[in-house]
C-alpha positions as CSV (number, residue, x, y, z in Angstrom):
1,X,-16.5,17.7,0.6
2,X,-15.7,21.2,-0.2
3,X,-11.9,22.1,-1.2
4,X,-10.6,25.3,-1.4
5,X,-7.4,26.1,-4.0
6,X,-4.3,24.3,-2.9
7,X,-0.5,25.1,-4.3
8,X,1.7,22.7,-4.4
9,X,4.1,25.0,-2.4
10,X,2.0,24.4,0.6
11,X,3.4,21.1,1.3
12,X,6.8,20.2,2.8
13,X,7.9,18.3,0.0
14,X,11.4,17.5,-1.0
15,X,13.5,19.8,-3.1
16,X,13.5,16.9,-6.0
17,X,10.1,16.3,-6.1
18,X,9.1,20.3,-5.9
19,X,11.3,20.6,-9.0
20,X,9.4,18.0,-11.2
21,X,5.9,19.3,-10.1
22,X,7.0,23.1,-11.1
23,X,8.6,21.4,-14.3
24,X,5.4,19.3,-15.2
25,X,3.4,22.6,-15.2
26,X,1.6,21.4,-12.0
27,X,1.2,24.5,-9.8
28,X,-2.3,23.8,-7.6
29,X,-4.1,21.1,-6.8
30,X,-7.3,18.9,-8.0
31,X,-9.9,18.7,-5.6
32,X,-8.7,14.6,-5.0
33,X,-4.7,15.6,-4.6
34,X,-5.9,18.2,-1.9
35,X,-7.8,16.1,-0.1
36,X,-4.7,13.1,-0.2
37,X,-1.6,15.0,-0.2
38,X,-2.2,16.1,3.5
39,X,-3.3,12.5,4.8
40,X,-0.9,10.4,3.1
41,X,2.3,12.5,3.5
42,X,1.9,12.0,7.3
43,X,2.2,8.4,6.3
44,X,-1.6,7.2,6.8
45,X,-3.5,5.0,4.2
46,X,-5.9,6.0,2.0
47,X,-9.0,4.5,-0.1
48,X,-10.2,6.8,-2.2
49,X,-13.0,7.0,-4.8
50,X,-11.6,8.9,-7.9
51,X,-12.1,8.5,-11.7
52,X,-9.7,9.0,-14.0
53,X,-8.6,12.4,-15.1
54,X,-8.9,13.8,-11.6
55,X,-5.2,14.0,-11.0
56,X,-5.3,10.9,-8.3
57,X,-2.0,9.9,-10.3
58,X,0.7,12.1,-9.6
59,X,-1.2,12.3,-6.1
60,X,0.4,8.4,-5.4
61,X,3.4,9.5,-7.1
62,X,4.2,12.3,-5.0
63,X,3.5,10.4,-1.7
64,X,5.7,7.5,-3.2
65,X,8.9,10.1,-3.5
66,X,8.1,11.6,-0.4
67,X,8.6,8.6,0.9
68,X,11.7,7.1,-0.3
69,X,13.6,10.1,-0.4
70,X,13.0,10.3,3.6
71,X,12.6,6.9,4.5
72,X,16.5,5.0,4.6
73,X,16.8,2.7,2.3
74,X,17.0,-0.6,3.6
75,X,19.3,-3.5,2.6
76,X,18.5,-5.6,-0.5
77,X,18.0,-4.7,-4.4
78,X,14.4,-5.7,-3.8
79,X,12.0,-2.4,-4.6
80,X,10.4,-0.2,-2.0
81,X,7.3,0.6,-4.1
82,X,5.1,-1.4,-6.2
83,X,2.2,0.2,-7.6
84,X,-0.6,-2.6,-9.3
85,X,-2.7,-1.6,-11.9
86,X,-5.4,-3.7,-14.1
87,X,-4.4,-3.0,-17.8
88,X,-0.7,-2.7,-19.7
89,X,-1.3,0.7,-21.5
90,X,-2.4,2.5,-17.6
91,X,1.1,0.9,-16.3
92,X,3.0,2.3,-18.9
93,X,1.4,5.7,-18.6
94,X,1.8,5.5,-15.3
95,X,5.9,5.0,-15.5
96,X,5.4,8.0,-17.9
97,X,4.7,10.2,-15.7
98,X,6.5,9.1,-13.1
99,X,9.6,9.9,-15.5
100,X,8.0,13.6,-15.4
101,X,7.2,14.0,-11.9
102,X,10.6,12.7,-10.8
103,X,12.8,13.5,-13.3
104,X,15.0,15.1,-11.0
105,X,15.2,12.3,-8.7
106,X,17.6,8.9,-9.4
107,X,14.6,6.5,-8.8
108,X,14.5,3.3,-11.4
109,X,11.1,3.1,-12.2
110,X,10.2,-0.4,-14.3
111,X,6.9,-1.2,-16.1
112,X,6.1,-5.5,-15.3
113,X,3.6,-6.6,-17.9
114,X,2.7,-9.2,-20.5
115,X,3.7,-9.4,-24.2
116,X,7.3,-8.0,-23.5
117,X,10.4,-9.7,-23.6
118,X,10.2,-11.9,-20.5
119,X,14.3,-12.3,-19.9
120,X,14.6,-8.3,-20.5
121,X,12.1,-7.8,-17.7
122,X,13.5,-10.3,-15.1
123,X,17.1,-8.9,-15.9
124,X,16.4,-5.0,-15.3
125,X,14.5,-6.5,-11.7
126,X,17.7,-8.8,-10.9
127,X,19.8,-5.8,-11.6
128,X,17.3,-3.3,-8.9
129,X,14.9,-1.0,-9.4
130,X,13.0,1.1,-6.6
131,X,9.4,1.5,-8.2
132,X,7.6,-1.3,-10.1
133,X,4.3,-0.9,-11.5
134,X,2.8,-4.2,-12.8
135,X,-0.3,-5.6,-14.1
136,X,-1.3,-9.1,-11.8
137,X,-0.3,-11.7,-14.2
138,X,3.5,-11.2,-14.7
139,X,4.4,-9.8,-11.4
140,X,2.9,-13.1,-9.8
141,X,5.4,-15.1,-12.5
142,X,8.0,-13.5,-11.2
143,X,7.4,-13.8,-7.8
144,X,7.1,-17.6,-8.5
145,X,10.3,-17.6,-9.8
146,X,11.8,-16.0,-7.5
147,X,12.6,-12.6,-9.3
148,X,10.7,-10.4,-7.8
149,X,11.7,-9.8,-4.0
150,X,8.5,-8.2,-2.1
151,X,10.7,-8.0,1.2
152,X,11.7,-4.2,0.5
153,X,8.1,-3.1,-0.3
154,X,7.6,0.0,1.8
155,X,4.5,1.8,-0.5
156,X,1.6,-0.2,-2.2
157,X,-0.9,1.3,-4.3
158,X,-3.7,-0.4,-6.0
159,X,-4.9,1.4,-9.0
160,X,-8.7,1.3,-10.2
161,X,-9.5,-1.3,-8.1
162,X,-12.8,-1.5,-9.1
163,X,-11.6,-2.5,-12.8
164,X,-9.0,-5.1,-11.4
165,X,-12.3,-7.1,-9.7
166,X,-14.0,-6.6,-12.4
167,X,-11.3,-8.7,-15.0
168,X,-11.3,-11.4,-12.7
169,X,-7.9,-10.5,-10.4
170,X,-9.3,-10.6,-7.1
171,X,-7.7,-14.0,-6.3
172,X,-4.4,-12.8,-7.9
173,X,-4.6,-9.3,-6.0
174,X,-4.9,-11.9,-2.7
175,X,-1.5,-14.0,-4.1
176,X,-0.1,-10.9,-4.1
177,X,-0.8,-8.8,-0.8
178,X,-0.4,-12.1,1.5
179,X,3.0,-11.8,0.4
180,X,4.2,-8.3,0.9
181,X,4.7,-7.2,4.1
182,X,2.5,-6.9,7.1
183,X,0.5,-3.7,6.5
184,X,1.9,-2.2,9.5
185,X,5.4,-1.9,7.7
186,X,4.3,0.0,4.7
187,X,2.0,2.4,3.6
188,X,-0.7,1.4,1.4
189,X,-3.4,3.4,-1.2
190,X,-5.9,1.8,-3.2
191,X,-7.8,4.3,-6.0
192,X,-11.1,3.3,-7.5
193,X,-13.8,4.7,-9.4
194,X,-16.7,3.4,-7.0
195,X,-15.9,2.2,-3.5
196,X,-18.2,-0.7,-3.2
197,X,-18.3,-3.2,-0.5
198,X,-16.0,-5.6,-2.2
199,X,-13.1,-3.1,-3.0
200,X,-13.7,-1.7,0.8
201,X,-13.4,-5.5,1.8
202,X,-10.5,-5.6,0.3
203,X,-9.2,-2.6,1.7
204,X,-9.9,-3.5,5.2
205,X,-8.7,-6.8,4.9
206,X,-4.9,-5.6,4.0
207,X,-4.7,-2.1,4.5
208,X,-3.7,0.0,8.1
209,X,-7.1,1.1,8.9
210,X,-7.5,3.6,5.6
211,X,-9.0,7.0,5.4
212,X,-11.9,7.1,2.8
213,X,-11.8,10.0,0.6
214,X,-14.7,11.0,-1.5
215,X,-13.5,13.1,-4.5
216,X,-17.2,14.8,-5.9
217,X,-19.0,11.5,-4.5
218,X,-22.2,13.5,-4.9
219,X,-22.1,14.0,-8.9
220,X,-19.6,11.0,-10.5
221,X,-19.5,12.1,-13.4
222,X,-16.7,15.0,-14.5
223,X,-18.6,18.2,-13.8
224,X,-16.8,20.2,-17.0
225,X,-18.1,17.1,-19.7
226,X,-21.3,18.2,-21.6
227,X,-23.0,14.8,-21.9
228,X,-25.7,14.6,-25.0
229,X,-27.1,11.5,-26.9
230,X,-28.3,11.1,-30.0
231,X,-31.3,8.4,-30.7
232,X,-31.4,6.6,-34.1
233,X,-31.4,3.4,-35.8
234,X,-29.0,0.7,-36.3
235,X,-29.4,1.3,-40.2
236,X,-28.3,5.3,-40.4
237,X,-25.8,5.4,-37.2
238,X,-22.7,4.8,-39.3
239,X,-24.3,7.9,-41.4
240,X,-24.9,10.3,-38.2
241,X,-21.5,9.2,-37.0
242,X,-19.9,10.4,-40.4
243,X,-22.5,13.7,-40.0
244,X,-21.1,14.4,-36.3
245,X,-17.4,14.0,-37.6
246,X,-18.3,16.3,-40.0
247,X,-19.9,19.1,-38.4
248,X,-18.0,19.1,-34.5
249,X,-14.8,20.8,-34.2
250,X,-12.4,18.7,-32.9
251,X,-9.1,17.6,-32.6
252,X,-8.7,14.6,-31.7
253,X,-11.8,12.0,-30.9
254,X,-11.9,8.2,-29.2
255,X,-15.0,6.2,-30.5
256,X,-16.3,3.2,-28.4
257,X,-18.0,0.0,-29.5
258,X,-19.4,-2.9,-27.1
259,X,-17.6,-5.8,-29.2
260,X,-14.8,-6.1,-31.3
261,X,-16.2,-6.9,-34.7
262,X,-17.9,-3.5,-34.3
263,X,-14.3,-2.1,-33.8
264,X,-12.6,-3.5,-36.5
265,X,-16.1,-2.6,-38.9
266,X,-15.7,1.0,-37.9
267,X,-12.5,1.1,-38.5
268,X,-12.3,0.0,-41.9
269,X,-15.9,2.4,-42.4
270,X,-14.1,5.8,-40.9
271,X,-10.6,4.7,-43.5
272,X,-13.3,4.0,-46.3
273,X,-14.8,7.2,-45.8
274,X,-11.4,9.7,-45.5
275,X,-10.8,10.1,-42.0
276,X,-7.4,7.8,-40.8
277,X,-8.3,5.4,-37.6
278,X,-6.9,3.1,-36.0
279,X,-8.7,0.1,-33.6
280,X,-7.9,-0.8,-30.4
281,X,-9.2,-4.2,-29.2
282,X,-7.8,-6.7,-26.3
283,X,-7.0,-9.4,-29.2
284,X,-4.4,-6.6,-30.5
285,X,-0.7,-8.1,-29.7
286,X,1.3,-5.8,-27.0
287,X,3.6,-4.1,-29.6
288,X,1.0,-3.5,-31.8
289,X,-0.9,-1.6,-28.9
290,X,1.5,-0.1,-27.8
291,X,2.5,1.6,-31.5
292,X,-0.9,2.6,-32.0
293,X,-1.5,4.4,-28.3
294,X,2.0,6.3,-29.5
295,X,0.7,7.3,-32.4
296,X,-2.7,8.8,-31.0
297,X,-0.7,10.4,-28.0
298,X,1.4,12.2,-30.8
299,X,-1.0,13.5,-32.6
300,X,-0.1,10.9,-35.9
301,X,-3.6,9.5,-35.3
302,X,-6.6,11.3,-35.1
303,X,-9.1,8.8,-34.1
304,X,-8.8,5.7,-32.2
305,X,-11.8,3.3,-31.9
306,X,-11.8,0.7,-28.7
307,X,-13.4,-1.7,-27.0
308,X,-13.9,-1.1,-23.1
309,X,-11.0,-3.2,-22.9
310,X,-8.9,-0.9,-23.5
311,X,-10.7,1.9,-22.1
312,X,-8.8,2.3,-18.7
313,X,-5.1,1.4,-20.5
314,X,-6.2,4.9,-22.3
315,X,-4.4,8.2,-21.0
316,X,-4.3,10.8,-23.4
317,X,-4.5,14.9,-23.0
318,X,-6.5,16.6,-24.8
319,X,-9.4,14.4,-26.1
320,X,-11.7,16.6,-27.3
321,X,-14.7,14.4,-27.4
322,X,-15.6,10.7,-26.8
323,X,-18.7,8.6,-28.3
324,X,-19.9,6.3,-27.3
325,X,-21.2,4.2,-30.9
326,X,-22.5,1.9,-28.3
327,X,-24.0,2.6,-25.2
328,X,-22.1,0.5,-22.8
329,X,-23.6,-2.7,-21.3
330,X,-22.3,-1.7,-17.7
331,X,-23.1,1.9,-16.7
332,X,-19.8,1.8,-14.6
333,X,-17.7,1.6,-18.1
334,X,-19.9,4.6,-19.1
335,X,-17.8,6.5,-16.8
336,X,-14.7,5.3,-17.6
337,X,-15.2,6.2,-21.0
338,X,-16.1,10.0,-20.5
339,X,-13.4,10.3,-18.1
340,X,-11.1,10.0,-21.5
341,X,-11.9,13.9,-22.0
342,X,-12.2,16.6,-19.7
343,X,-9.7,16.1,-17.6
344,X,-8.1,17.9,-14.7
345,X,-10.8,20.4,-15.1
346,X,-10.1,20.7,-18.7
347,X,-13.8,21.2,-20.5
348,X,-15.1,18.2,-22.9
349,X,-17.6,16.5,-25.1
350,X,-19.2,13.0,-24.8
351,X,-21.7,11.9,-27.2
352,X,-24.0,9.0,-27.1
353,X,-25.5,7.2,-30.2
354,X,-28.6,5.7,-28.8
355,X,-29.7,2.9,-31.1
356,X,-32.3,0.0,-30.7
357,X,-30.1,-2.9,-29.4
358,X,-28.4,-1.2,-26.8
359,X,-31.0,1.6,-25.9
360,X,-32.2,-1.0,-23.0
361,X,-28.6,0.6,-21.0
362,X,-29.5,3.9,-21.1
363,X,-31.7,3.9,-18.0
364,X,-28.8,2.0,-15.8
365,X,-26.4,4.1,-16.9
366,X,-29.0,7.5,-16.3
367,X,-29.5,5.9,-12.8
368,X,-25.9,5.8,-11.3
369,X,-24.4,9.2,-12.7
370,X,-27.9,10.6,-11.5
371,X,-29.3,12.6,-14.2
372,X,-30.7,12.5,-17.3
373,X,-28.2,12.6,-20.2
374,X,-29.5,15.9,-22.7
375,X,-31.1,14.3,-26.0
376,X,-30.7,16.1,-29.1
377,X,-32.3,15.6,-32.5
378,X,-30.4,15.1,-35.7
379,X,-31.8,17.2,-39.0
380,X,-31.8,15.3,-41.9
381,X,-28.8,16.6,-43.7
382,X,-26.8,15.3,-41.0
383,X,-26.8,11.9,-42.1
384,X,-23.2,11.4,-44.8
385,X,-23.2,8.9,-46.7
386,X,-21.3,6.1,-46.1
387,X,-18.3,6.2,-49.4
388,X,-16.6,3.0,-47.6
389,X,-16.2,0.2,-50.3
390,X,-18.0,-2.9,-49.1
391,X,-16.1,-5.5,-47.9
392,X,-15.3,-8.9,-49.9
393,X,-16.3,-11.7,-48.1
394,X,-13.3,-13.9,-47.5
395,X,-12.7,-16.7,-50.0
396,X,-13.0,-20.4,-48.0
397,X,-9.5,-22.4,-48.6
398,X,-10.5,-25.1,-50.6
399,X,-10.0,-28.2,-48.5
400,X,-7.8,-30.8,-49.9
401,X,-8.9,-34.3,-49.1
402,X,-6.5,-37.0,-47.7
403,X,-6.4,-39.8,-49.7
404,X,-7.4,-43.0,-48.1
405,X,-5.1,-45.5,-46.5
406,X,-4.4,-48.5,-48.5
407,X,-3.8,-51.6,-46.3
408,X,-2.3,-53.8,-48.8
409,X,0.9,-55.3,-48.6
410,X,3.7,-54.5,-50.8
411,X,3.7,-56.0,-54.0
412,X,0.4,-57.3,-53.7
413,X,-2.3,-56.2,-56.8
414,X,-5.6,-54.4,-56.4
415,X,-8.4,-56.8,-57.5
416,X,-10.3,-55.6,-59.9
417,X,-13.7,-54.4,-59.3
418,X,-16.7,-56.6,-61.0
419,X,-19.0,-54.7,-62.5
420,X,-23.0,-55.6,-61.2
421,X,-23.4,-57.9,-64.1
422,X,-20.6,-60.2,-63.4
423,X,-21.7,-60.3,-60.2
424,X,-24.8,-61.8,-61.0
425,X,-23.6,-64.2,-63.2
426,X,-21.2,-65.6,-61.2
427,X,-24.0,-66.0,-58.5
428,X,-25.4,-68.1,-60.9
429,X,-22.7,-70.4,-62.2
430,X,-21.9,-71.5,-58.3
């Protein structure tokens, strides 16, 4: 579907929410916002396919202040939007820029997720927000207990649906939308990076007859990334990855690996070897994450290393280029992790380090963006070597054995042990 260039300016939006686009910088629209913004302001539902990095964000945020700024606000503390999304890191980037988009609005907008002070959470929702945005997990706990009022719900948007089925929330995401009310009574938008015939299920199943919106269906991948891939063997990648550091000009760079040993190896190679990074896994405690995703947003960090785990929680600007150290066991997560960098039509890098365990993914991933990823050859001075101390194997804990029970009575003596030759000659005095 062909879109021409849409301003902002075009749409009857509220003097609030014209305010924080113009303040954001926002001034036309992404091809996905300017196929959206026209359906869902007159209030229909929407399924639409679109990665990240296309802008379908501030689309849902725009429709959701549309909405309750116009719509009366009915009785009850309970919110009137909830927004679900699969990871912590994408809710909290998403109440980010809700902060920016409606700054000039008085909307209460709360992040609900695990690893944060449960009675701090329950309180600011007892005390009434209007937006929540939630990860599955907690937001069921505090419907359970009672906390968390659906009754008010007027706007629902399901976030990378696609990723939510893929961690396994399917039957939470059912918990959830049997409990809201009837789709008639609120508007509903679900986002995904693939529209497959369980997310349209889904779709159908508790949405108002949506509108499917293909943003770029034809070509998946982000049009301004210049994909290339690199083939070489599992004993000189670290070394091509040190060359490539070396030699692109960058600014700031996300590495993948497929496991999290390979994170937390590459991490302590890329600190060995000069260049500060910091790893990302899902075993990493909330706080933790959270310090480390500040401190690559700000610039503090340079280079963050991740497992696909984290790959959707991840929404920085201006990554200049993602590699992939592993090629990604589903070609679906390929995706996601270009869509780090070259976003909202910003231009970007992705490189792939092709080695022999994982070059068995290449074709999957080849086959669903449809076209063959541009191979280029390292020369041989691009191979660093690798200045990272080796590590020290960890020392065992010596294990300290338990003595053995005794199961004599107080007082009573230890008999003393004959030696063999007593033994035998008491044998034969009997």
């Amino acid at each position: 579907m062909e879109t021409k260039s849409v301003s902002f300016t075009e749409f009857d939006l509220p003097q609030e929410v014209s305010k924080g686009i113009e303040a954001t910088g926002f001034t036309h629209c992404t091809p996905i916002q300017a196929m959206v913004l026209p359906i869902a302001l007159k209030g229909h539902d929407i399924a639409g396919q679109a990665q990240t990095g296309t802008g379908k964000t501030a689309t849902f945020l725009i429709t959701i202040f549309d909405r309750l700024i116009r719509d009366p606000k009915p009785k009850g503390r309970g919110p009137r939007a909830l927004i679900i999304t699969p990871t912590r890191e994408l809710t909290v980037q998403i109440c980010e820029d809700a902060k920016l988009l409606g700054r000039y609005t008085d909307f209460k907008v709360l992040p609900v997720i695990g690893g944060i002070d449960y009675m701090k959470q329950g309180n600011a929702l007892r005390s009434g927000v209007d937006i929540v945005v939630a990860t599955p997990g907690r937001l069921i706990d505090y419907m359970k207990q009672k906390i968390f009022s659906p009754n008010n719900i007027r706007m629902l948007v399901i976030d990378e649906a696609d990723r939510l089925f893929d961690m396994g929330f399917l039957k939470d995401l059912r918990y959830i939308l049997k409990r809201l009310p009837r789709y008639t009574k609120r508007q509903s938008m679900l986002f995904s990076a693939t529209l497959s015939y369980a997310v349209m299920e889904l779709a159908y199943e508790y949405m108002n007859n949506p509108q499917e919106i293909f943003a770029n269906s034809e070509k998946i991948t982000v049009e301004e990334i210049d994909q290339v891939l690199y083939h070489v063997g599992n004993d000189v990648k670290l070394n091509l990855l040190l060359g490539l550091l070396k030699r692109e000009k960058w600014n700031r760079i996300l590495i993948f690996c497929n496991t999290r040993t390979g994170v937390e190896m590459l991490e302590r190679k890329l600190n060995g070897n000069g260049y500060a990074a910091l790893g990302i896994t899902g075993t990493v405690h909330q706080k933790k994450r959270l310090r480390i995703m500040q401190q690559f947003k700000t610039g503090a960090t340079k280079i963050l290393v991740a497992t696909d785990v984290a790959s959707r929680g991840i929404h920085v600007e201006d990554i200049d280029i993602v590699i992939n150290y592993d090629i990604p066991q589903d070609p679906e997560d390929y995706i996601h992790r270009i869509g780090r960098t070259g976003r909202a039509g910003k231009a970007g890098r992705a490189i792939s380090l092709v080695c022999e365990t994982y070059v068995y993914h290449l074709e999957s991933v080849e086959k669903l963006i449809e076209e063959k990823i541009r191979v280029a050859w390292a020369e041989d001075d691009w191979y660093e070597q690798d200045r990272a101390r080796p590590s020290r194997p960890r020392r065992k804990r010596a294990v300290s054995r338990r003595p053995r029970p005794s199961f004599r009575t107080r007082g009573q003596q230890k008999t003393p042990r004959r030696k063999p030759m007593e033994q035998f000659r008491s044998r034969e005095n009997r």
